[in-house]
N, C-alpha and C positions, 0 to 999 in steps of 0.2 A: 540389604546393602547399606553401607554407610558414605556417604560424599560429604566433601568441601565445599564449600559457595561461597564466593569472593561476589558479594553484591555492593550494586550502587547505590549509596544512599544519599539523599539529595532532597529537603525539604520545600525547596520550591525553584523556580527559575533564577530569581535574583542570588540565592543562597549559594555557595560554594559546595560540590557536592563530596563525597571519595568511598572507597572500596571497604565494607564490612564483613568479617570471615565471619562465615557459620559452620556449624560442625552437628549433619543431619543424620541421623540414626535409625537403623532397621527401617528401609526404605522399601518400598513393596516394589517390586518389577511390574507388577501391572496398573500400577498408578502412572495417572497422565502426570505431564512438567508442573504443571499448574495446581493439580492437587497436592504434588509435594510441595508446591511454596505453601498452600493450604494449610498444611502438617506443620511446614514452618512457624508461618505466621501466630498457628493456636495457641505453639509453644512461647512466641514472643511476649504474648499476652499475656499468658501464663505466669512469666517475669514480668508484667508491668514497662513493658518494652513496646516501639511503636511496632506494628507490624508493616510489610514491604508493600508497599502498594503499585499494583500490575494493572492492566484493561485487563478485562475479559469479558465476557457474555453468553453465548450461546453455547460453548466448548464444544463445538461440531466442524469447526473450521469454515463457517459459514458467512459468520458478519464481517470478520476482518477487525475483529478489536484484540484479539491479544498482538503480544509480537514484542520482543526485543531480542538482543544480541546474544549469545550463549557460544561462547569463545571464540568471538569475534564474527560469529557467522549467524545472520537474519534467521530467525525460527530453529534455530539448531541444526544438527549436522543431518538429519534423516531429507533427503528431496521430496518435495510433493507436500509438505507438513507444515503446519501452523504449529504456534507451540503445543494450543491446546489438543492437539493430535497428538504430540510427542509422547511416544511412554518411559518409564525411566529404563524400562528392559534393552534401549540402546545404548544404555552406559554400563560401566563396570563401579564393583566395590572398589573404594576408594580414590576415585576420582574426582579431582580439580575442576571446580566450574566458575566459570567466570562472565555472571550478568551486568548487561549492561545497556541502558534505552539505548532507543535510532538514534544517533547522533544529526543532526542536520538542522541548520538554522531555522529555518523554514517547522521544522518541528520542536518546539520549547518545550522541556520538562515541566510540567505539571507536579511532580514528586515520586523518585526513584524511578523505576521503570516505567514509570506511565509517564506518555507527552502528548500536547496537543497536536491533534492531526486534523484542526479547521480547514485547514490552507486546503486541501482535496477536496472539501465542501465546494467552498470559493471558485475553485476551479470546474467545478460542476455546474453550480449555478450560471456559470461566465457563460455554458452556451450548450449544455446536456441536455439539451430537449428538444422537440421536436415540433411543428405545427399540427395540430390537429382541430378538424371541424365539430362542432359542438351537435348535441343529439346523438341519435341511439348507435349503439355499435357497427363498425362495419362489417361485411361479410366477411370473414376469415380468406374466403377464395380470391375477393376480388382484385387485389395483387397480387398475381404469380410471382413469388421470388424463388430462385432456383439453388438448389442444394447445395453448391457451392458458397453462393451469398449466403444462405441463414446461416453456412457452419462459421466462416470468416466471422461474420457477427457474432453469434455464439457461442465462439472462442474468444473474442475479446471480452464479450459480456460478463464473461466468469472472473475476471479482477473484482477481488473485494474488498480492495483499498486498504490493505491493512498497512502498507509504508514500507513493506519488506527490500524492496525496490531503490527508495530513496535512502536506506539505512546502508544500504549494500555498497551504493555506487561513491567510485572517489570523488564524484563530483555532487552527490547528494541531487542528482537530477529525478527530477518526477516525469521523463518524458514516458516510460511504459508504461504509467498510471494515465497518464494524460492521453497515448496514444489509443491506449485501449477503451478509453472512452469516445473518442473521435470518431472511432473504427465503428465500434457498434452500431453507432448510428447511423455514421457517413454508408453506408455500402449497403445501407436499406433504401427502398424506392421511397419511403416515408421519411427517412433524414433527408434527403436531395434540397430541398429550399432551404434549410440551414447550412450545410454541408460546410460550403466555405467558409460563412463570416463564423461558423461554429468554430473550425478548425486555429480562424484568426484571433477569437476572445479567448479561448481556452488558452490558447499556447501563451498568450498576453499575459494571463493570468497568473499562469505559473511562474512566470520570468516577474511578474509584481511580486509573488509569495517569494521570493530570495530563493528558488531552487535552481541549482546550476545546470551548464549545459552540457546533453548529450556529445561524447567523444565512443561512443559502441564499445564500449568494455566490453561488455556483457554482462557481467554482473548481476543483474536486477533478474535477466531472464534466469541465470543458474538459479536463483534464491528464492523466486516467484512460489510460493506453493499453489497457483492453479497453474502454473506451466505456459503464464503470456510470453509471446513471441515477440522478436525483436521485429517483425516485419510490421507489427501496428506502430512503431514508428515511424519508417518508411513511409506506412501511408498516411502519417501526421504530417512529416515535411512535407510531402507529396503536395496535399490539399492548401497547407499551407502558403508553401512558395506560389503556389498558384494565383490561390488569392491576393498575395502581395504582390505579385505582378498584374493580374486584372485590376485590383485597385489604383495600381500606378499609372496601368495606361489609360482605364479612365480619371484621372486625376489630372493627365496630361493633356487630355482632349477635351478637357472643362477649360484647360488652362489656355488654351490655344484659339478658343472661339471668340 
């Protein structure tokens, strides 16, 4: 199969970047998105031309580093898919594509489809952890948590931060990135002594990284390829409002003595 590629190209943040046609030839159907930029790329070089520079890593759909736009929509058009899932047997011969990074402040192009996705770090760090006692392992038994609670956890757990999310939404919000990290923790017997002030630095955090706010599009969840739910939201405000009204009224009751 033969396809168009209208890419970004864009040498660094400060630079100015715009749209490069290529014209890709005998493309194999059972090649991933990725290996044909691969094919691309050889040929770039081949001309002494730069080639596109994209993330990627594991091609399993695991780590959460590939990811940009492919006509206008987070990981392409297949559900459930990372690019590097994608194979070209969902396109036809002679087809128009048109690549383009996450757009979102909060994420700054590093060069062409590849951008910095710190800001997720940051937000991790603000409050993704948990207390735990030093010395040998605990007994796996000795918290019962019940099937309901692991799966909610282990639904959220499965965000792999690729950005799909905040590329998606018009408001370029990271709250389903944010929430699903809250989630996981929050609703295990083992997150409960962070729970709140977690829920309060995280959310801080991401409102410091310039990402805007949730208005429930939807969006992030269509485009998710683990399939997170808008309801770890939910339980982000949830935890949240909570703790800013406990901190208030103890705030107030400090202030009053």
């Amino acid at each position: 199969m033969n396809l168009t590629l209208h890419i970004w190209r864009q040498r660094n943040a400060h630079e100015k970047g715009r749209m490069v046609r290529y014209e890709v030839r005998d493309v194999n159907p059972e090649m991933s998105f990725l290996e044909m930029l691969d094919v691309l790329n050889e040929s770039l070089i081949a001309r002494n031309e730069e080639p596109v520079a994209f993330d990627h890593d594991c091609r399993e759909g695991i780590c959460g580093m590939c990811g940009f736009m492919i006509n206008g929509v987070a990981h392409g058009p297949q559900r459930r898919t990372t690019v590097c899932q994608l194979h070209m047997r969902h396109f036809k011969d002679g087809d128009e594509l048109h690549l383009e990074p996450w757009r979102a402040r909060a994420f700054p192009v590093i060069r062409d489809l590849a951008v910095n996705r710190s800001a997720f770090d940051r937000i991790i760090a603000a409050g993704g952890y948990i207390s735990a006692p030093t010395g040998s392992a605990p007994d796996g038994n000795a918290i019962l948590i019940s099937k309901q609670t692991a799966d909610i956890s282990m639904d959220a757990a499965a965000c792999i931060g690729c950005g799909a999310c905040v590329a998606m939404c018009p408001n370029a919000a990271a709250a389903l990135f944010t929430g699903a990290k809250i989630t996981h923790l929050g609703v295990l017997p083992q997150g409960q002594p962070e729970r709140y002030e977690r829920a309060m630095r995280m959310v801080a955090q991401a409102a410091a990284e310039t990402f805007g706010s949730c208005t429930n599009i939807g969006e992030c969840e269509a485009v998710c390829p683990k399939e997170i739910k808008l309801e770890v939201i939910a339980r982000m405000n949830h935890d949240f409002l909570k703790a800013s009204w406990t901190s208030r009224g103890a705030s107030a009751s400090r202030g009053g003595e």
